[in-house]
N, C-alpha and C positions, 0 to 999 in steps of 0.2 A: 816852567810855564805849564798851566794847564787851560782845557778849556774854558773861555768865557773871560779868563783874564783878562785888564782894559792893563794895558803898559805905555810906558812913556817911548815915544821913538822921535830919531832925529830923520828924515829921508836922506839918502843919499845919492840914488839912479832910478831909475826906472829897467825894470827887468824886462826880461823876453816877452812876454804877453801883455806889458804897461803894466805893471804893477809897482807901485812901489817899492823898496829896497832899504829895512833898515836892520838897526843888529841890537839884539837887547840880552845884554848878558856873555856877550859873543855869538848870541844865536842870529841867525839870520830869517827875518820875517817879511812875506811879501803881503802887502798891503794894498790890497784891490783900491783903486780911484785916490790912494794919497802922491804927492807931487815931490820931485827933487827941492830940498831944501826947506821944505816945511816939516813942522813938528807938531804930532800930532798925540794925540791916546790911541792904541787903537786893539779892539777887541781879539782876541785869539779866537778864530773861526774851526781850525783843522792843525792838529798836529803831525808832523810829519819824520819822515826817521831822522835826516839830515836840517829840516826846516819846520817852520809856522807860519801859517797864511791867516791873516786876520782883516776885516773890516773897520773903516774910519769911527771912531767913535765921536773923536770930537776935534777940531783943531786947534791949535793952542798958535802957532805963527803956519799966515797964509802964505803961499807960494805968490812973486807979482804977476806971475803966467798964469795962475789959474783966472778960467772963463767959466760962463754960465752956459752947460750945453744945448744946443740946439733943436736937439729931438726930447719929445717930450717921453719916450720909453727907452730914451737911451741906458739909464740905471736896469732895465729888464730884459732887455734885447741883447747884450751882450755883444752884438755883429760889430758895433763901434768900442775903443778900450779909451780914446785922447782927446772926446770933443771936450774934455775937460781943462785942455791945456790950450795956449796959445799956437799958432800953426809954425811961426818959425821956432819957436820949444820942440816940437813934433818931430821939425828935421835934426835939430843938435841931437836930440835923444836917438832916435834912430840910427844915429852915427855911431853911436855911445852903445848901443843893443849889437849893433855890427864888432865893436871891439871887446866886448865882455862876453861875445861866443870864441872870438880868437884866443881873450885870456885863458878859455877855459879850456882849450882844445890845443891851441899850438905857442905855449903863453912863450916861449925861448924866442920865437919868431917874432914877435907882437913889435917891437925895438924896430924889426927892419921892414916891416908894412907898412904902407904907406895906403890911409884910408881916408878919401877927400870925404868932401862938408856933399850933402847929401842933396840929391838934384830935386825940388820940391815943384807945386802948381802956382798955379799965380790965384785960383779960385778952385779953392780944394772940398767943393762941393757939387754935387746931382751926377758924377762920373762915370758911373757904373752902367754896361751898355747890356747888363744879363740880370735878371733875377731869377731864383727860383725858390718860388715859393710853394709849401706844402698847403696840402686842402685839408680843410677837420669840419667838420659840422659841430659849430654851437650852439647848443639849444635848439631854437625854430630856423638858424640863418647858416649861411656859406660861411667859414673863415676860410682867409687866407694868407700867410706871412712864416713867418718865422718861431722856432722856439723858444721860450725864454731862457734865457742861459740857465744851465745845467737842472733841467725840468723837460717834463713832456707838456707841459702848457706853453699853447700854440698862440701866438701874438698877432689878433687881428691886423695887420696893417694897411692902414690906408692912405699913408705919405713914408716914404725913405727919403732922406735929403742927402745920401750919399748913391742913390740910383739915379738912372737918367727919369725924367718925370714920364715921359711915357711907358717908361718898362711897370710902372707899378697904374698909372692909368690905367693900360692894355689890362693888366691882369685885376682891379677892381672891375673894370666891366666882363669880365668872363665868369670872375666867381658868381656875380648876382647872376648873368645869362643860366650859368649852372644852377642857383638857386631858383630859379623859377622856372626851368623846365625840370625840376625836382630830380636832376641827372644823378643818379646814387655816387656818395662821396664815402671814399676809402675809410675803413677804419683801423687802425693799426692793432688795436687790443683784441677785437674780435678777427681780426684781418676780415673782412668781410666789404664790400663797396668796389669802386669804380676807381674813381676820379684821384689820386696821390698827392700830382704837381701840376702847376702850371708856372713852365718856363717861357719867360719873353724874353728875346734879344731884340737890337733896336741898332741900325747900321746910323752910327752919330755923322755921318759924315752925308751918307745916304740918304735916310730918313725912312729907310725899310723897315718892316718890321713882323720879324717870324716867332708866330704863335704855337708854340708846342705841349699838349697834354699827357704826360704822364699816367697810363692807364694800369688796371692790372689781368686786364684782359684784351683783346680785339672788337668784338663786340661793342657797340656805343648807342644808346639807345636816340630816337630822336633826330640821328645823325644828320639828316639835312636841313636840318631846321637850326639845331646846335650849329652848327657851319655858317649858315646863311645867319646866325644874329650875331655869332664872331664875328665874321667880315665886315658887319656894319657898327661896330665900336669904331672904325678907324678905316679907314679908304687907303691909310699906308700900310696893312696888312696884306704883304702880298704872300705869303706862305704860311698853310696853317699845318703841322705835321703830328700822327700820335707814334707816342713809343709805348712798348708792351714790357712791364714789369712788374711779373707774378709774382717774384720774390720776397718774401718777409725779411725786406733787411735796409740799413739807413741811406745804401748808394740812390743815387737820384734816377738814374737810365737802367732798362733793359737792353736788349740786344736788337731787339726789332722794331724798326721805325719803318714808317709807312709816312708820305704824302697824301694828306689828306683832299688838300684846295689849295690852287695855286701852285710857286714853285717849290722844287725840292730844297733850293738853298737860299740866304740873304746876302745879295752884294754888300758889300762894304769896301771901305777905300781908304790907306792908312798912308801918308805920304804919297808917294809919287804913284803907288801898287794899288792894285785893288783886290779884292777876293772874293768868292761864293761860299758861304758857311752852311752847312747840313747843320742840323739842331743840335749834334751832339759832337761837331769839332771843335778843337780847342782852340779858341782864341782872345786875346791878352782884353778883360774887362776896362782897360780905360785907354783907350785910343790916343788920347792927348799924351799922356805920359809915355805910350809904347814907341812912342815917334823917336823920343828921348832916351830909350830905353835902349832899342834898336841902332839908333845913331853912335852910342856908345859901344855898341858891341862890333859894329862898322869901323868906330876909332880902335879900337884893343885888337881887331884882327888883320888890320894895318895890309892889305892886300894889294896886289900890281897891278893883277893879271895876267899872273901866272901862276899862283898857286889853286892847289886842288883843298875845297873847304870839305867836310864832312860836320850836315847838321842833325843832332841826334837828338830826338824827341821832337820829331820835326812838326809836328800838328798839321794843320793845313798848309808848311812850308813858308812861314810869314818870313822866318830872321834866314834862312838862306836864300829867299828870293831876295832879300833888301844886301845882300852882299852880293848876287849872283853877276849883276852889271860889274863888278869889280874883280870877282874871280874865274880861271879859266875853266872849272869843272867843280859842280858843286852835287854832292849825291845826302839824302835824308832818310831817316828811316821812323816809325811810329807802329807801335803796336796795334791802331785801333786802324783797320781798313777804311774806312768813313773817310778816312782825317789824310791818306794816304790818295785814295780816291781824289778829294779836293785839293792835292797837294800838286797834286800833276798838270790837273786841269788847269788849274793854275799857273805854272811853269807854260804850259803848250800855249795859252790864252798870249804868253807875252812874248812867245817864239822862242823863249830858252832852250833851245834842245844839247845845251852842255847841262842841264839838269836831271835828275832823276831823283825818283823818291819810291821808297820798296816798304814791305809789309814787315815789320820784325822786330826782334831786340837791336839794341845798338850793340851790345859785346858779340851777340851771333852774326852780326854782320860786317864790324870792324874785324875779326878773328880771319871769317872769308875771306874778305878781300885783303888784309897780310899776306895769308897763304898765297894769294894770288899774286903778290908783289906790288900790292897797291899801299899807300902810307897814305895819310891828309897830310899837307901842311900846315893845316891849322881843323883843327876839331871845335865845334860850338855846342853846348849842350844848354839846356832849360828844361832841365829837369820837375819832379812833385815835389812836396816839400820833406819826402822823407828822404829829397839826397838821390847821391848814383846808387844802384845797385855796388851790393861784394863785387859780382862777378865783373860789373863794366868797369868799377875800378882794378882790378887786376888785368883787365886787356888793354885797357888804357896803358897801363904802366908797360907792359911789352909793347904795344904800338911805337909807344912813343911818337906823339906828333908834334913840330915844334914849338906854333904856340895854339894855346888852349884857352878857348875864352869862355868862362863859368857864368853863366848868369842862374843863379839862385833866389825864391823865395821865402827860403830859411837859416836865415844864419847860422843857426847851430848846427845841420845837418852838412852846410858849406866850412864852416870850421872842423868839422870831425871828417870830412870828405881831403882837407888839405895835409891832416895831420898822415895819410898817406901818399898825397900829392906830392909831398914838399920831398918825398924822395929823390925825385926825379926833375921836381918844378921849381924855378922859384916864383913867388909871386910879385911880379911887377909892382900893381897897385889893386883895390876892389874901387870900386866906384857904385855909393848905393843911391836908388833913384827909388823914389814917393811914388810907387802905382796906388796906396792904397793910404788916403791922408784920412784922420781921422780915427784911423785902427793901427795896430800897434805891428803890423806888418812892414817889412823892406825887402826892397828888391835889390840884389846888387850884381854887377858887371864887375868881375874879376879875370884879371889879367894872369895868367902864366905862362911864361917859358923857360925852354926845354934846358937845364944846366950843362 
């Protein structure tokens, strides 16, 4: 094969990031936007040592799942991979993405997993309760949105149909407020300006909603004025907060955040629980499905009321507060103090005082507490998507807790995570659930215990 070639391909899956999956020659070609079962031409875009990634040229037999997408920059935007496909195609494939990281990682096991049909939405759109969108100056005007997949061209947007609609309202009426108090907007090439992000969260449940700017200094020019015209986009704006990041580099947050107006956090309410979010704690972008999510990992950790749970990568404490009624002692831990802060408050708000939640790694603190002769009986983790840490999976493996329930955002990193697990583990069942419909994302609830 060489560049620019148009070849004939049959689809066969859909790969890790929605791509299609064909083989030409024996080679294997991933195929941006083509569909399981269709045949298509399609151009050789990138050659690779192992692989060729190409774009549709033409299609020759349609898939009956393909749909016409929704957004009108969805082909630029890249943030969606499947508004191309039908929604119950989304969930079979996603099942299908979940077993072709297992083939490829613990393929001997694959025979004795056991991986259900995949827990999906009833209206798998406007979900998303966070945006964060970057600021750019074009031309004479504010933008604000997104980059275009693999470009530093920045994508006005001014509708997401996969966000909640106020999270991109909120933030269309801030970019203009900033455009005409002429507030200086960042520039990344020169690094030079203000203004970076503007992230909006939106409590779906609540109807709160906290306004945070991304700065790259403290200083804010105008500031009461800027304050007082945010506040009046929305009367549901009860928190406006900035964070300070000097940095020349792609993370979104600095380290210092300040209250600007109004509160420090947004209530939100997920099930039966509620919680207070600081701008920069982690928590699960679609509410509706976390419900589902968390219920699941409630079912896999099958508790009395007498076991001691340990939940690591705790964030603001969501999934061991929604087990805590269930277990007799549940302890957490998070690297980011914010998140631990909110974790607690949390816990005291509901009068858990068999809770606790500490500042730290999860291996420096399971490690601890062994020496101290303390074991979980069940360990929870929800990890990034690059997986456990070396080091927590090797404390893990001397802890030994008996069972272990894995909720993962990346299959491949949850497959290459078991092919050392499966020492000690075996895996019951995974269970993957649609937090994110429409992109080629799965979430899954995985069951192990202790052999």
């Amino acid at each position: 094969m060489k560049m620019g070639q148009k070849v004939p391909l049959t689809i066969k899956r859909l790969g890790i990031n929605g791509e299609g999956i064909g083989y030409f020659k024996r080679n294997v070609v991933f195929v941006k936007g083509a569909l399981p079962g269709e045949e298509v031409t399609a151009e050789i875009t990138a050659l690779k040592r192992n692989f060729a990634e190409a774009k549709v040229h033409s299609i020759r037999k349609r898939s009956p799942h393909r749909q016409e997408p929704q957004c009108g920059i969805y082909e630029l935007c890249g943030g969606c991979q499947l508004q191309h496909l039908a929604y119950p195609q989304q969930l079979k494939h996603k099942r299908d993405i979940v077993i072709q990281a297992l083939e490829k990682y613990v393929k001997d096991l694959v025979p004795a997993i056991t991986v259900h049909p995949t827990i999906g939405m009833d209206n798998p759109w406007r979900y998303r309760n966070k945006s964060q969108f970057q600021v750019k100056r074009l031309g004479n005007r504010v933008a604000a949105g997104l980059y275009a997949e693999n470009s530093h061209r920045l994508l006005d947007i001014e509708d997401c149909i996969v966000q909640h609609p106020d999270t991109t309202r909120i933030t269309n009426g801030v970019k203009r407020i900033l455009d005409e108090l002429n507030i200086p907007i960042y520039d990344a090439k020169k690094n030079k300006g203000l203004i970076r992000t503007i992230v909006v969260r939106t409590g779906i449940r609540t109807g709160e909603i906290q306004v945070a700017l991304v700065t790259t200094k403290k200083e804010l020019p105008k500031k009461n004025l800027l304050l007082e015209r945010i506040r009046s986009v929305d009367p549901k704006i009860v928190s406006i907060v900035q964070n300070i990041n000097p940095a020349k580099t792609s993370l979104i947050f600095g380290d210092e955040t300040m209250t600007l107006q109004g509160k420090d956090t947004l209530h939100e309410e997920l099930g039966e629980l509620a919680f207070d979010l600081s701008a920069r704690a982690f928590f699960q972008l679609n509410p509706e499905q976390t419900v589902k999510l968390y219920n699941e990992i409630k079912k896999a950790a099958a508790l009395t009321g007498k076991e001691s749970v340990v939940d690591a990568y705790c964030g603001v404490g969501t999934i061991g507060l929604w087990l805590a009624d269930q277990a007799k002692e549940v302890r957490g831990m998070d690297v980011i103090a914010d998140s631990i802060k909110d974790a607690n408050a949390n816990a005291e708000k509901y009068g858990y005082d068999h809770v606790e939640y500490v500042v730290g790694t999860a291996e420096d603190w399971l490690a601890k507490w062994r020496n101290e002769g303390y074991v979980p009986d069940v360990l929870t983790v929800d990890p990034p998507r690059t997986g456990l840490a070396d080091s927590l999976l090797k404390t893990i493996l001397k802890v030994k807790p008996k069972r272990f329930v894995y909720t993962s955002c990346n299959p491949s990193t949850l497959a290459k995570d078991l092919s050392q697990l499966c020492k000690i583990y075996e895996v019951s069942y995974i269970q993957p659930v649609d937090m994110f419909p429409q992109t080629a994302q799965v979430e899954c609830v995985t069951l192990l215990t202790l052999k």
